[in-house]
N, C-alpha and C positions, 0 to 999 in steps of 0.2 A: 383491917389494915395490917400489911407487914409490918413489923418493927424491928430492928438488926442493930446490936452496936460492933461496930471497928474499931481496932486499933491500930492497923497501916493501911499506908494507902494503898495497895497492891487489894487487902482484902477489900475495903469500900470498893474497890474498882470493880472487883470479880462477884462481889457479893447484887452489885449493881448488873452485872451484865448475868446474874444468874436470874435473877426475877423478873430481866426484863426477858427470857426467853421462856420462864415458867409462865409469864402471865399472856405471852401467843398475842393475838390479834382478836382483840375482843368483839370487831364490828367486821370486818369482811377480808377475804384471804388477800384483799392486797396492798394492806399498810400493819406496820406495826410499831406504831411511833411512840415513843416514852419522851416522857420532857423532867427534866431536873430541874432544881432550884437548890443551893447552897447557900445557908445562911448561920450566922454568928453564935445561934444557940435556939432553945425553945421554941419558937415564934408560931403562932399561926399562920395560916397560910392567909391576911389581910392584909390588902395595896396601904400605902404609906399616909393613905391622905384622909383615911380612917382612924389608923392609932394615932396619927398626928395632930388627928380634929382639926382637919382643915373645910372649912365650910361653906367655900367659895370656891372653889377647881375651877370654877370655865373662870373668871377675873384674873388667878395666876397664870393660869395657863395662854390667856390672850395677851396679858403682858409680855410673856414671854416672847407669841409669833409677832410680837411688832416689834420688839427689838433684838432677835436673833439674826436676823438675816444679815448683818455684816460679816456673822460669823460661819457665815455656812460656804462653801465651795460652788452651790447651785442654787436656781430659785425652784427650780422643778419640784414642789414637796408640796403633796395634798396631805389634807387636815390628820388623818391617820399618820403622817411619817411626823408631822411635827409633834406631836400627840406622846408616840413613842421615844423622839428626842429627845422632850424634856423630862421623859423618866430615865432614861440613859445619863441624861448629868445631874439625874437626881432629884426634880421638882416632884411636890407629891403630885400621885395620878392615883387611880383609879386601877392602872395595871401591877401585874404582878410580873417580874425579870423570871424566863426560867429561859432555858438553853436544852439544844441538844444533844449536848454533849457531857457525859461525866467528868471528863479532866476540866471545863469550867466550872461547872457545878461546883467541885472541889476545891478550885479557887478562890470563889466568890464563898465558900463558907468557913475558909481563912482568911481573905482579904479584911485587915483592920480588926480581925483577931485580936481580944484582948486578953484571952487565955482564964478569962471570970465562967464562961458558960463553955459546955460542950458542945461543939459547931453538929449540925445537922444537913443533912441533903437529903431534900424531898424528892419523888418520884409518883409522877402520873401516868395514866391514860388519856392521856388530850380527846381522844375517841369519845370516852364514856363520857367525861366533862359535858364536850358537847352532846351527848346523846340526851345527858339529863337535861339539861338548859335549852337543848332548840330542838329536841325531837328528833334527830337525826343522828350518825356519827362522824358528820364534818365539820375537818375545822377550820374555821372561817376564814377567809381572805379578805382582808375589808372591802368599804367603798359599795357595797352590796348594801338594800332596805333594811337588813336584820341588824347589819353591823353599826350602821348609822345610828340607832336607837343610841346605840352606846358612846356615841361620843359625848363631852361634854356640851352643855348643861345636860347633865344628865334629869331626867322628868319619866316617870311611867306613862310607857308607850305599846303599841301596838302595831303589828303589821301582818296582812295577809300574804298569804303564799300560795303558788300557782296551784297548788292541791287542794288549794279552801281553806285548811286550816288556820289558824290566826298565833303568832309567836309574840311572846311581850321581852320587856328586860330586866326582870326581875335577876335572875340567876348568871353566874360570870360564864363565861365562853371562853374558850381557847382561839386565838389570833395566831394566824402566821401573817406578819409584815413582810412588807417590801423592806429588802435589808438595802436603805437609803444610804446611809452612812458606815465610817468604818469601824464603829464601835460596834453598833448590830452583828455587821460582817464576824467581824474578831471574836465577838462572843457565842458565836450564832443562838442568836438569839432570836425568843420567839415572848408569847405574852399571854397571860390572862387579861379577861377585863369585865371588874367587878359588874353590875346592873346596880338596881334599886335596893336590893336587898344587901344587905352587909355580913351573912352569912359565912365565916371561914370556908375555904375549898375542903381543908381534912376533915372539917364535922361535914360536908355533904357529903363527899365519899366516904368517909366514914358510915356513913348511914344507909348505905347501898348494903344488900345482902351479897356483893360481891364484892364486897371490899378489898379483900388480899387479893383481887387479879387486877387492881385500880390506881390504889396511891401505896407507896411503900414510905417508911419512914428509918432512913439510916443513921444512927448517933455515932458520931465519931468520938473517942473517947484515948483518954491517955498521951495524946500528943503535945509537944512542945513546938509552938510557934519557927523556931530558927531550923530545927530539922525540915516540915514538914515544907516549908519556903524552899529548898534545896530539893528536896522530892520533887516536889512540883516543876521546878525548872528543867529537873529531867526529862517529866513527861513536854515542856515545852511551853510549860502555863508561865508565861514572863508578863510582866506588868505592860510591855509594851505592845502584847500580844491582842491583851484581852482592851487596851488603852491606848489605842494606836497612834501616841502624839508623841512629840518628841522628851515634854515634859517626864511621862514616862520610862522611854527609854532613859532615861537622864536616873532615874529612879536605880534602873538593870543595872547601868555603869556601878553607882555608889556600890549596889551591892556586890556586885563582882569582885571592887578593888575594897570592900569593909569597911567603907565612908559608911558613919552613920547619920542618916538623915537629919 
């Protein structure tokens, strides 16, 4: 595994686009997609409904699709978009938030910053993830046999594929969703989605003998909260951006005119 620590944003940005061009295209000449995740300090790479010991997912999770829909703009939404919804405002799931994008990554690993831990931004190969876990180096679009395994209730399962070979769900997979809503959109966001197994994602890729062309781990280090909020808004990371309601923008005003919240 790479490990890097920063002390501005300009260098996490550069140091982030230098390893995503050292680690190339690990599965075939015509993708080379890296996914980020920014978060608050230390963490493992494990979905919230694991550290939280939640031990019911499909119950909250169905609470939730019978009484979300006042709140949604359309009914158009299969089980995968509600799925991802309610990890977007937060319910534990099973997924893990990462983005394609560096400037949210870096966001989201000051977002609620409490200045106790040195925030982090992880970086994968969605490729390799799925090469370990399905055999292949795709990554998933739901609503497909494989995918399904992993919705909630989640139960060890099995499914065959047109080659014969047989795929379980033990291990998490890289998701690209339908970006249903505008929080997705804003964020562009994409997902892990743990299996049966509770396995951190850094200790599997960690444990690849390719590790440094897989997951990188960048500590951000020496920063203060009110700069790096000003940074950010340069690059165009505004609360209303990544939070597309108006509540939010209600947030950008305060801090424009030094209202504190």
């Amino acid at each position: 595994m790479v490990e890097v620590t920063c002390s501005t944003i300009a260098s996490a940005i550069e140091t982030a686009i230098t390893i995503s061009r050292q680690w190339g295209d690990s599965c075939s000449d015509e993708t080379n997609d890296v996914w980020f995740r920014g978060v608050n300090g230390p963490w493992p790479l494990v979905p919230s409904v694991y550290w939280k010991n939640v031990n019911d997912e499909y119950s909250v999770l169905s609470t939730f699709d019978q009484l979300v829909g006042n709140y949604l703009e359309t009914s158009h939404y299969d089980p995968w978009d509600y799925y991802s919804l309610a990890r977007h405002h937060g319910l534990p799931t099973r997924l893990l938030d990462w983005t394609e994008g560096i400037s949210q990554a870096l966001f989201f690993a000051f977002d609620k910053w409490d200045e106790k831990e040195n925030p982090v931004v992880w970086m994968i190969c969605p490729h390799e993830l799925a090469r370990i876990s399905g055999g292949d180096c795709e990554i998933i679009v739901p609503n497909g046999s494989f995918s399904e395994m992993y919705l909630p209730p989640i139960t060890s399962k099995t499914t065959k594929q047109t080659n014969g070979s047989t795929l379980d769900n033990k291990l998490p997979i890289p998701i690209y969703p339908r970006r249903s809503n505008p929080r997705i959109h804003g964020q562009q966001g994409v997902f892990t989605v743990h299996g049966t197994e509770r396995t951190s994602i850094d200790d599997i890729l960690s444990a690849q003998e390719n590790s440094d062309q897989i997951i990188a781990r960048i500590e951000l280090s020496g920063f203060k909260f009110k700069d790096v909020r000003r940074d950010l808004m340069y690059l165009g990371m505004r609360q209303a951006v990544i939070y597309p309601d108006a509540d939010h923008l209600a947030k950008d005003v305060m801090y424009w005119y030094g209202i504190k919240e």
